[in-house]
C-alpha positions in Angstrom: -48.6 49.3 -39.2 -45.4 48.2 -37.0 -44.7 44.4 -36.2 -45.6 45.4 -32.5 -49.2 46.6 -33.5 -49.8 43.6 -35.8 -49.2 41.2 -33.7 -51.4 43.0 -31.4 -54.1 42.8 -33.8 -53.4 39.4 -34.6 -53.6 38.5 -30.9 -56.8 40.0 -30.3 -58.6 38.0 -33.2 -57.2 34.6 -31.7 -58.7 36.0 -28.3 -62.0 36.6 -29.2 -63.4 33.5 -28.6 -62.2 32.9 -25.5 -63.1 36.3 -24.6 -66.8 34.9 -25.0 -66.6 31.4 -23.8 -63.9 31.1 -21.3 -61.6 28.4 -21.3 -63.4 24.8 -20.5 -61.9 21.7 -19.1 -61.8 18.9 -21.8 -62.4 15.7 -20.0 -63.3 12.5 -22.9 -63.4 15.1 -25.6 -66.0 16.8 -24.2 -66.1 20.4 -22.9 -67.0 20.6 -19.2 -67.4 23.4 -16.5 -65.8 23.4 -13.9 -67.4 22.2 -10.6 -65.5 24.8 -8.5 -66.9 28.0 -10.8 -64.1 29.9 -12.6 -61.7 31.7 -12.0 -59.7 34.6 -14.0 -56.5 34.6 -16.2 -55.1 38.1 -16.2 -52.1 39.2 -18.5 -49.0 40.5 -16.8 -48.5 42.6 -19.7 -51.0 45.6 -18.3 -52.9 43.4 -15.6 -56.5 42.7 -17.9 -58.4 40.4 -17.8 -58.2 37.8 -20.8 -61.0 35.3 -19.6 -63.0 32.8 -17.7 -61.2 29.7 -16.6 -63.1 27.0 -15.7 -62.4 26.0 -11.9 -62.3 21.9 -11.2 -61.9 20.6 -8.2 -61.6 16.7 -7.3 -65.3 16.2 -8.9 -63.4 16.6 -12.0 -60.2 15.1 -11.5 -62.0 11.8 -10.8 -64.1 12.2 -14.2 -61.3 12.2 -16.2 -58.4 10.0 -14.4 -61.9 7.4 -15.4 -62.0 9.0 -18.5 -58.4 8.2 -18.9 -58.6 4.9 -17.4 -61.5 3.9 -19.7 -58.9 5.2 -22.7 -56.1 3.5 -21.6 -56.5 -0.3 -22.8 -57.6 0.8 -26.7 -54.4 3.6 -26.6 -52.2 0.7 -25.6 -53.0 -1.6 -27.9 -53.5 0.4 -30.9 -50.5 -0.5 -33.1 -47.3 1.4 -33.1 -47.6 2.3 -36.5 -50.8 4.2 -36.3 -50.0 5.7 -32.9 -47.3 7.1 -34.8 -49.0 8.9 -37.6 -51.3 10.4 -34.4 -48.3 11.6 -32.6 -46.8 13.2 -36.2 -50.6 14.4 -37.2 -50.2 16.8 -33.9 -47.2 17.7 -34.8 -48.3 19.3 -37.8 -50.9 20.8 -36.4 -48.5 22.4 -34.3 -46.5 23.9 -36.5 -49.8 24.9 -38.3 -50.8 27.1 -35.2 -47.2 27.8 -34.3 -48.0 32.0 -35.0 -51.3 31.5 -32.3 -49.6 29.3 -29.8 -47.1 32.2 -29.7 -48.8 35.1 -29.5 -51.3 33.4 -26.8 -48.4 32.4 -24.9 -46.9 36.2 -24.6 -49.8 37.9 -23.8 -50.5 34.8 -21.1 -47.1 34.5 -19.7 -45.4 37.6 -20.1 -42.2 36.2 -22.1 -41.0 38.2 -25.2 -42.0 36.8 -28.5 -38.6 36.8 -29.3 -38.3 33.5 -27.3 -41.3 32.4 -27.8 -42.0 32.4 -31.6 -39.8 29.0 -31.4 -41.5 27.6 -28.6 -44.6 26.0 -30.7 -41.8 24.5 -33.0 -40.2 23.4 -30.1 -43.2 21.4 -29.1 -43.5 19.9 -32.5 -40.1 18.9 -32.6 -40.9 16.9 -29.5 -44.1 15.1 -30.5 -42.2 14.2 -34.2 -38.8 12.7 -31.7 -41.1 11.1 -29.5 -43.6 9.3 -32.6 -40.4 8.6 -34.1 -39.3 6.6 -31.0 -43.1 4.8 -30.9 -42.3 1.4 -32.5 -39.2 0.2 -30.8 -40.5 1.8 -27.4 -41.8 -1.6 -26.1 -38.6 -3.6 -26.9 -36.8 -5.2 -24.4 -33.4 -7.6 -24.5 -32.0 -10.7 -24.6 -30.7 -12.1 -21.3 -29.1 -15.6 -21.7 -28.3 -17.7 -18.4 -27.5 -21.7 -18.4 -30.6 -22.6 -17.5 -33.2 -20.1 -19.0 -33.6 -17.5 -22.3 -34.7 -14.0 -20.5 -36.6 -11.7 -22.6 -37.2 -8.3 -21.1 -40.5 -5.6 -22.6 -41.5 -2.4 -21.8 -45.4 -1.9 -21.2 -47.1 1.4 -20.3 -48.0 2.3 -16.9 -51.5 3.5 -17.2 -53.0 6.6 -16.8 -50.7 9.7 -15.6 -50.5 13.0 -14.0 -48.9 15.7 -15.6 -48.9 18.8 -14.0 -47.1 21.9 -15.5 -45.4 25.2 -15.0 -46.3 28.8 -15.9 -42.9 30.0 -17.4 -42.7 28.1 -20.8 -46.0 26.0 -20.7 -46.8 25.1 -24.2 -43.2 23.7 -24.8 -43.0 22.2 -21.5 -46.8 20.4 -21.4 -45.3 18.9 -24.5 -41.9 17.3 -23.0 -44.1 15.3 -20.5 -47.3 14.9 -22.4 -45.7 13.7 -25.8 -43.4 10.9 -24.7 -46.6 9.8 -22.4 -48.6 9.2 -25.6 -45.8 8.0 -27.4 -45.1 4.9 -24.4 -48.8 3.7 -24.9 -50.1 6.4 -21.8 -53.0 8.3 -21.3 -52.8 11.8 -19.9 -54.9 13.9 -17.1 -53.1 17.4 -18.0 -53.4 20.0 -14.9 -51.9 23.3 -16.7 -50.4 26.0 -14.1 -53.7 28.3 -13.5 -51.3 31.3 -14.2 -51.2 30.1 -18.0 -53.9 28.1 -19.2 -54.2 29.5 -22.6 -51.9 27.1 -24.7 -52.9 23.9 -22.7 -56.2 24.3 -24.3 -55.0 24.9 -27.9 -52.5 22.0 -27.3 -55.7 19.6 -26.5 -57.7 21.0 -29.6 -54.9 20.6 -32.0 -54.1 16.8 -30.7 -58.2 15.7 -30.9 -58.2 17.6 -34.4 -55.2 15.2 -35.1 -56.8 12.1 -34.9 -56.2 11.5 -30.9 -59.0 9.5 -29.1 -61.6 11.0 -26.8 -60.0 10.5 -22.9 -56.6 9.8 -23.8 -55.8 13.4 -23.0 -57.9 15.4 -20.4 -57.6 18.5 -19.4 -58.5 19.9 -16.2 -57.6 23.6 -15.2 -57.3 24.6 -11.5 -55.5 24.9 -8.5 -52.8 23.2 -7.0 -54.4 22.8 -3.5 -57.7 21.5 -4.7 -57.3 20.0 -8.2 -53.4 19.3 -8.4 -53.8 17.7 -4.7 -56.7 15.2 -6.1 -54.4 14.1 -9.2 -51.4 13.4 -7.1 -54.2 10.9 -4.9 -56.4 9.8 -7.4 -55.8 5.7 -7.3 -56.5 5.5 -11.2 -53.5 7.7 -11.9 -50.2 5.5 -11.6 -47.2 8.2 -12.1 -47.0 12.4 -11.6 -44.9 14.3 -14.1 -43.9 17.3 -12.5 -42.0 21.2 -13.5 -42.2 23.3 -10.7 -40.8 24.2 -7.2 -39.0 22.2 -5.1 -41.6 23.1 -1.9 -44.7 21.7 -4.3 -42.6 18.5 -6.0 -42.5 17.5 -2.1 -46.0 18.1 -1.4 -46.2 15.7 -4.4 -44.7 12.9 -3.2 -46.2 13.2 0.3 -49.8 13.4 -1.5 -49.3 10.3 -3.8 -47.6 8.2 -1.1 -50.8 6.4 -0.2 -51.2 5.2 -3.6 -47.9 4.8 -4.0 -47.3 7.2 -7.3 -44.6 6.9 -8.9 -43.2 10.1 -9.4 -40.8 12.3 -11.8 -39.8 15.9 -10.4 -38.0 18.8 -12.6 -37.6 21.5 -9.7 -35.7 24.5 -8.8 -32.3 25.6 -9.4 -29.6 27.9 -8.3 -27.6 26.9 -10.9 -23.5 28.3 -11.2 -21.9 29.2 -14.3 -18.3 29.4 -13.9 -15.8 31.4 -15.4 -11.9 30.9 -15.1 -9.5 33.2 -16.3 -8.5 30.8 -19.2 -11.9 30.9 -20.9 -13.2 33.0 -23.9 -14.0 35.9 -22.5 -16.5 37.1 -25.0 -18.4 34.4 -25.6 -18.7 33.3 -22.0 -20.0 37.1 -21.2 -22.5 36.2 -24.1 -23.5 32.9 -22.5 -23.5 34.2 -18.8 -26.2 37.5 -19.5 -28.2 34.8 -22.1 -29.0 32.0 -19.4 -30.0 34.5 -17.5 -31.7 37.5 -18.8 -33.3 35.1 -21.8 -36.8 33.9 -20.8 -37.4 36.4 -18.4 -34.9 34.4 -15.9 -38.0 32.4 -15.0 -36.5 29.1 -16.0 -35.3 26.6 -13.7 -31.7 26.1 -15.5 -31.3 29.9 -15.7 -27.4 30.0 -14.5 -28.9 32.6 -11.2 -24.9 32.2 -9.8 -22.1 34.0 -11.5 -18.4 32.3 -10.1 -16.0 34.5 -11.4 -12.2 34.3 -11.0 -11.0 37.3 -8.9 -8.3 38.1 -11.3 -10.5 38.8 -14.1 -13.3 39.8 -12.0 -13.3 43.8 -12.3 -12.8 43.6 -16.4 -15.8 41.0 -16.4 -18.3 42.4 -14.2 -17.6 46.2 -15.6 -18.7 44.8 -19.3 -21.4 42.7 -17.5 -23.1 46.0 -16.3 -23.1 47.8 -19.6 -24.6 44.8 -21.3 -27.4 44.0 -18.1 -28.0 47.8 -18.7 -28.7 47.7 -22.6 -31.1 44.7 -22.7 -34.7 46.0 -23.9 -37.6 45.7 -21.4 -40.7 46.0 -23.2 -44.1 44.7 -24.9 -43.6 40.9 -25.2 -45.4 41.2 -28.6 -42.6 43.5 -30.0 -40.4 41.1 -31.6 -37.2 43.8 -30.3 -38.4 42.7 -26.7 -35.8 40.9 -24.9 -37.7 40.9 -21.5 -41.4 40.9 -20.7 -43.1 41.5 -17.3 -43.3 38.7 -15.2 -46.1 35.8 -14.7 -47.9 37.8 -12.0 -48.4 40.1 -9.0 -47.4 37.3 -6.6 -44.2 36.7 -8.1 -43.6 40.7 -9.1 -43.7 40.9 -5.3 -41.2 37.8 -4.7 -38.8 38.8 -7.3 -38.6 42.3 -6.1 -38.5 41.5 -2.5 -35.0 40.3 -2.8 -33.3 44.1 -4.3 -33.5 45.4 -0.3 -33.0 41.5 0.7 -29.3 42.1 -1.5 -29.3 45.6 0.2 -29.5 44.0 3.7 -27.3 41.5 3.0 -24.3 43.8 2.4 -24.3 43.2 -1.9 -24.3 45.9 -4.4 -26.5 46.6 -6.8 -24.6 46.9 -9.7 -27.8 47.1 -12.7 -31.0 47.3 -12.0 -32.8 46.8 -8.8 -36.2 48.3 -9.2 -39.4 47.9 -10.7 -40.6 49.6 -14.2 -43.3 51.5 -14.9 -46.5 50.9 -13.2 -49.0 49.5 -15.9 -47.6 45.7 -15.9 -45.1 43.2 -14.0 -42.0 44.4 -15.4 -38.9 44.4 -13.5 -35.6 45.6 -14.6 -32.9 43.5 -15.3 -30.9 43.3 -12.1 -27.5 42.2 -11.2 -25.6 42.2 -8.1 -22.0 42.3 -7.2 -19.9 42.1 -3.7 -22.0 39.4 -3.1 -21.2 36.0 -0.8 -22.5 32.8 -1.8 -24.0 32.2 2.0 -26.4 35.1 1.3 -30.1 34.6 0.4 -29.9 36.5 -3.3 -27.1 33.3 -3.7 -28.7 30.3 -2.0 -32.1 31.1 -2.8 -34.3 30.6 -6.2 -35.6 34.1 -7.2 -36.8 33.1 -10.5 -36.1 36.0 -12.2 -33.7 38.3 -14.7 -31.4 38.2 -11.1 -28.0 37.6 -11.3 -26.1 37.6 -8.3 -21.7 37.7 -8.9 -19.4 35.9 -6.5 -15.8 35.7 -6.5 -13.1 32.8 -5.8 -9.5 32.6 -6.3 -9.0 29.2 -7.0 -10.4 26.0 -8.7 -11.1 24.5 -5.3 -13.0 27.6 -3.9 -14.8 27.4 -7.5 -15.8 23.7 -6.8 -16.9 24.5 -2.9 -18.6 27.7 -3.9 -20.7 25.8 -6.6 -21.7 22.6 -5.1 -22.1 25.1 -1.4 -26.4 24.7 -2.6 -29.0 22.6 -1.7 -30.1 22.2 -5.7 -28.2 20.5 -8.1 -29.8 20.9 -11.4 -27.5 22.3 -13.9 -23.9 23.6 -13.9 -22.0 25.5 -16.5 -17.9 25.6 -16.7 -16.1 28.1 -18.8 -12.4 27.2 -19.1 -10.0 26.2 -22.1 -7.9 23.6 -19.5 -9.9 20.3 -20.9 -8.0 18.6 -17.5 -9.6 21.0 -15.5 -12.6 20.6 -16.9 -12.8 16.7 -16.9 -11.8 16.9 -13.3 -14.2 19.9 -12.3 -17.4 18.5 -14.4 -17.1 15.1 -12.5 -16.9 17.1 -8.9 -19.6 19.4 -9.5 -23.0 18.2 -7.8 -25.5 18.4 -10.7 -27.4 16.6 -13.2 -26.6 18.0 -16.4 -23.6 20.0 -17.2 -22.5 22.5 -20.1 -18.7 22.9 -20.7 -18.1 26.4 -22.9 -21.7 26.4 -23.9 -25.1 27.8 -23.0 -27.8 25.2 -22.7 -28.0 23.4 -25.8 -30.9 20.7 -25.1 -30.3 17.6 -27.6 -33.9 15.4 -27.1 -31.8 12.0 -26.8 -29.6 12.9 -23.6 -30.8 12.5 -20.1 -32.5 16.0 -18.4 -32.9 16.4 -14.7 -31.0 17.3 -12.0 -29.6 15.7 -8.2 -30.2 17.0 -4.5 -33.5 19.5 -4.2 -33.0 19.7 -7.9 -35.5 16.5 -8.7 -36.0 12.7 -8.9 -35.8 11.0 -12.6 -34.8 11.8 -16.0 -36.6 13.2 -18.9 -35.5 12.9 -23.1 -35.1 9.6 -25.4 -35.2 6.7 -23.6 -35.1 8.3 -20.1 -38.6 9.1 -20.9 -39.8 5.9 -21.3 -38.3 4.2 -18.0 -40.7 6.4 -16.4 -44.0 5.9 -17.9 -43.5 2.3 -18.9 -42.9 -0.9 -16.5 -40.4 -3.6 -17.3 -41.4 -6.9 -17.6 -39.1 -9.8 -17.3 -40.1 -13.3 -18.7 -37.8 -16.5 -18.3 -37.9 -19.4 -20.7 -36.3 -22.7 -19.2 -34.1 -24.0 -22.1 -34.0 -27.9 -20.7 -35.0 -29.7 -17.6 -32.4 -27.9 -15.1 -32.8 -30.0 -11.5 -35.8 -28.4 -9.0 -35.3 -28.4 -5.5 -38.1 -30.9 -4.4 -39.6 -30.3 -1.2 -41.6 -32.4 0.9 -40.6 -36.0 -1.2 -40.5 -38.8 0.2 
């Protein structure tokens, strides 16, 4: 039997059961149907059905933001310490169900278990940061003045939003859902109805870990209807959002009544910039990675290629060969490098822009078409010629799209890649560290690589500026959002008190 058909087999036992029951919402640690009826979850992979999904609607939003609300005081003021073994307890129940989270999450999602056999660890490495961060979360500082000793404290918000994307869900419902629990939070989790597969197993492994009934929820459903009634539900203080730039604005407009606070991850159209005093080879390595890795359905995926003209023809010619050797295929075939994509809606979108290029005036240099006809797969597509005021540059496509733009010098560079209305991520290849101190500190975006690929370190700040997002997720960033600060001043001696009205 080959890897490919034993994962297959594998897969289909870990199916089974929801092949019979469908996926139910867990609201208070109790399975619930949906109010709304169900709806399906289909596999991009060869377009079958995997199973029920329970449908909520605001009925059962408002169960569980109560549910979560009822939580919330005994989750607060449970002490660090044991909060802390919880948070680690899920951890290892992660990594316990790392090989099912896994192959769930390919046949769900499309992506190639080549990426996503380290997802599950990936999400167990941010539940063990974020319980390791548990006891000092609350502390606050010192602030002396002559007249009164200021102590600051952190306390959690209350109950939260979080609402989550299809591309890399599992990893990604545990960025926002872990440092939540770890502040002292309680969590109504509204998976992307595209990939509700692992958002279930997630909730199962954290109750089997010792986590209280209500203090995370799980409601599945649509954005419209059940996302809409998270974002207004008065018991819900804060939305944690991954998604679109279009929806993170809905967001805001839909909390504003209950004044949400809100943190946004959105879109990109993210530039990675290569002068002609870089490595060569390992920028070509880091360009086709950020790119073609994850199916190009990540919103740091580095969709812009600036190249400098002089070393433009050399570049682009071993760009082609390499776009034109990565393996489409089976997501469950571990030499998989790209997977069909999340659906027929976005199949459509993505391929929608190969005559959008054509119209344009770009060339279509690799790629450029669909594959087969039994699943979402696309092949991996890059186009050259192209002008940064054109729609394959400006817009986010989502996709294993790259689209190749010239410039001449390090101001057209600069121009060309801040000439966006996002501003998530930027990535500079160049051995001038001058250059590169100036350029970084020019370049509109929120979180920059210089001569690397995105290399995420848990501690540092992630988010990005413009249409890009609002906040900061990782270490203490994480925190600001879902706790409050609280300032408390001590008078150290009887300074003089304005007196008004004495005679």
């Amino acid at each position: 039997m080959s890897v490919l058909e034993d994962n297959i087999a594998k897969l289909d036992g870990y199916l089974q059961r929801f092949r019979e029951n469908g996926i139910a919402n867990r609201i208070s640690g109790q399975d619930s149907i949906g109010s709304a009826g169900v709806f399906q979850t289909l596999s991009p992979v060869d377009k079958s059905v995997i199973c029920d999904v329970a449908e909520g609607s605001a009925e059962d939003i408002d169960r569980a933001a109560k549910a979560a609300a009822e939580a919330f005081p005994a989750w607060r003021d449970m002490p660090a310490l044991e909060r802390k073994r919880i948070l680690i307890r899920v951890a290892e129940g992660i990594e316990a169900r790392a090989e099912e989270i896994a192959l769930c999450e390919c046949w769900d999602t499309g992506q190639a278990f080549k990426f996503m056999s380290k997802a599950a660890l990936r999400g167990a490495e941010n539940f063990r940061y974020f319980a390791d961060q548990v006891v000092q979360a609350r502390d606050g500082q010192l602030l002396q003045s002559p007249t009164l000793m200021n102590v600051t404290t952190r306390k959690p918000i209350g109950p939260v939003g979080v609402i989550t994307p299809w591309n890399t869900p599992f990893m990604l419902s545990t960025w926002k859902i872990a440092p939540a629990l770890a502040a002292g939070c309680t969590v109504v989790h509204k998976p992307a109805e595209a990939s509700p597969l692992t958002a279930r197993l997630l909730v199962e492994i954290a109750e089997d870990a010792g986590l209280p009934p209500g203090v995370l929820n799980t409601v599945n459903g649509f954005g419209e209807t059940a996302g809409k009634a998270l974002c207004e539900h008065p018991d819900i203080k804060a939305i944690a959002f991954v998604g679109e730039s279009r929806t993170g604005s809905m967001i805001i407009k839909q909390g504003a009544e209950t004044l949400k606070r809100n943190h946004l991850e959105l879109g990109g159209k993210n530039p990675v910039i290569v002068f002609e005093d870089a490595d060569l080879e390992r920028a070509l390595d880091a360009v086709i990675f950020m790119i073609y890795s994850i199916n190009g359905e990540r919103c740091t995926s580095s969709s812009r290629l600036l190249i400098q003209d002089s070393i433009r023809t050399e570049f682009e010619a071993k760009l082609v060969e390499r776009v034109n050797n990565i393996k489409v295929g089976h997501p469950l075939d571990p030499k998989t490098e790209i997977g069909p994509l999340i659906s027929r809606e976005h199949f459509e979108k993505v391929t929608s822009y190969f005559d959008i290029a054509a119209q344009d005036g770009a060339t279509t240099a690799a790629g450029g078409a669909a594959l087969g006809d039994e699943g979402y797969f696309v092949k991996p597509t890059l186009f050259t010629n192209a002008r940064n005021d054109m729609r394959i540059a400006q817009e986010e496509i989502f996709g294993p799209v790259l689209t190749s733009i010239p410039f001449e010098t390090e101001e057209d560079a600069l121009r060309l890649a801040n000439d966006t209305a996002y501003g998530l991520t930027g990535y500079l290849w160049t051995n001038d560290l001058t250059r590169a101190l100036r350029f970084t500190d020019a370049l509109e975006a929120g979180m920059i690589w210089v001569n690397s690929e995105n290399v995420r370190h848990l501690p540092t700040p992630f988010g990005g500026v413009k249409a890009s997002g609002i906040g900061r997720d990782g270490g203490d960033w994480s925190f600001d959002f879902y706790m409050e600060q609280k300032h408390i001043g001590f008078a150290t001696g009887a300074h003089k008190i304005t007196r008004l009205g004495a005679l």
